[in-house]
N, C-alpha and C positions, 0 to 999 in steps of 0.2 A: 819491333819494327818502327823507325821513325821517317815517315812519308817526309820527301823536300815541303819545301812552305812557297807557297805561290809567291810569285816576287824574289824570290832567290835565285842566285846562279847559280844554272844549271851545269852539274862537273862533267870535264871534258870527256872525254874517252876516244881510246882508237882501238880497232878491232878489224876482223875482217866478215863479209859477207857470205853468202850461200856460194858466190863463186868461187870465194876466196880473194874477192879485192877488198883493200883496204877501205877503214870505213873510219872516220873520223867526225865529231859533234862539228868542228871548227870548215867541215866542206859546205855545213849549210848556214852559214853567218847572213843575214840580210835574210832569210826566207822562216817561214814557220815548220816546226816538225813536232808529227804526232809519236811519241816514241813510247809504243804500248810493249810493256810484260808481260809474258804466257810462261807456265809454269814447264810445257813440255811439246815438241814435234808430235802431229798426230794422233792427238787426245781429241776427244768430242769436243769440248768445251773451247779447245784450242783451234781446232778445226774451225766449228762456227764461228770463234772470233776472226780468224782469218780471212775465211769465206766472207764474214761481212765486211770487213775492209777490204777486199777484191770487187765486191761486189757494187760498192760504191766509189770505185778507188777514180774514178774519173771527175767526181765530181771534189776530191780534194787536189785534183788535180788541179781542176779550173782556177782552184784558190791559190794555186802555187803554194802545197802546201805537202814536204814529202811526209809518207809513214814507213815507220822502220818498228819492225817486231825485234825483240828479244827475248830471248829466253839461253839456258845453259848447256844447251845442246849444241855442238860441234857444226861445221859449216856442211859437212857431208849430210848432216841429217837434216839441216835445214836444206839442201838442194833437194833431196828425196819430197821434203812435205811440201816444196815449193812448186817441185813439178809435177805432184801430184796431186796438187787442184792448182794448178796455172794460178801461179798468184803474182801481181806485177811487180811488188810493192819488197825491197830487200829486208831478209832476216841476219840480225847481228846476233856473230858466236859470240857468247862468252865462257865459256870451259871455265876459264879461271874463277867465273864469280867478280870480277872485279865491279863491271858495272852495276850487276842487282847491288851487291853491297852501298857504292856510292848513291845511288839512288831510293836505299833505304825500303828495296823490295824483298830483299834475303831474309826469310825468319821461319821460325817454329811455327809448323803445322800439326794440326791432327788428320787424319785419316783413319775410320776405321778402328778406334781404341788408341791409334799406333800414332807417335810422335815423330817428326823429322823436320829439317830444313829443307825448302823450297821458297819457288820462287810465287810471290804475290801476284794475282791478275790486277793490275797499276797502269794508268797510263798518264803521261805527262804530254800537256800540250806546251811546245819550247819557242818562244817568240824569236823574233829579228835578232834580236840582242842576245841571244843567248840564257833568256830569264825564263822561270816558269811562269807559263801564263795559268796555267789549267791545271789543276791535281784530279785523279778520278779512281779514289781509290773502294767506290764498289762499281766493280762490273758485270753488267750481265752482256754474256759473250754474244747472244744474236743479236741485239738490240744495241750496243755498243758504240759501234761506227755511225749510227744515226746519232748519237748522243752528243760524240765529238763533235761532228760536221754542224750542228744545231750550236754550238758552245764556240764553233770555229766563228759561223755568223754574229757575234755579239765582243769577236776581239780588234 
């Protein structure tokens, strides 16, 4: 896995949300974006990350400041985990893999003995310009969204 390098542009992407609207990097030109990785819809781990950026999502509001989760699970399944803990904040499908890939989150895991691909818990904070401001690549899922917001304050 090769994580982007702060300072670098960040690659585009277009995808669609939990509604199924279109969802493009270049709609948020001029504003900041938290664009965190989750491995999977409705896991613990994945849950509490969520949960904590719902749970503070007003106050990256204040900052004008969107977050958008991704992970490789289809739109339908992120409406499910969406509405299922009321979370305000949109999930980008990527089925294809295209995005982890370009963003250097797609890699070899273990689990259990057992090896596979999946996806990294990563989050990138994406400045004005479309650059990376922020790389975060260990996370711990409760505590997280404070971590950003705290990182947000210092950009």
């Amino acid at each position: 896995m090769s994580l982007l390098e702060q300072g670098s542009k960040a690659p585009a992407f277009k995808t669609i949300d939990q509604d199924g609207k279109p969802v493009s990097l270049s709609d948020f030109k001029g504003k900041k974006v938290v664009l965190y990785f989750y491995p999977k819809d409705d896991t613990p781990g994945c849950a509490k990350e969520a949960c904590a950026f719902r749970d503070h999502f007003s106050k990256f509001q204040k900052l004008n400041v969107e977050v958008l989760g991704v992970s490789v699970d289809d739109e339908k399944k992120h409406k499910k985990f969406a509405e299922k803990y009321n979370l305000p904040f949109r999930l980008l499908a990527d089925a294809e893999k295209k995005i982890v890939r370009d963003y250097g989150v797609w890699a070899k895991k273990k689990f259990m003995g057992k090896e596979y691909m999946g996806t990294n818990r990563v989050t990138y904070i994406i400045d004005e310009e479309g650059k990376i401001a922020r790389v975060f690549a260990k996370v711990k899922p409760e505590t997280h969204a404070e971590e950003v917001l705290q990182a947000l304050q210092t950009l």
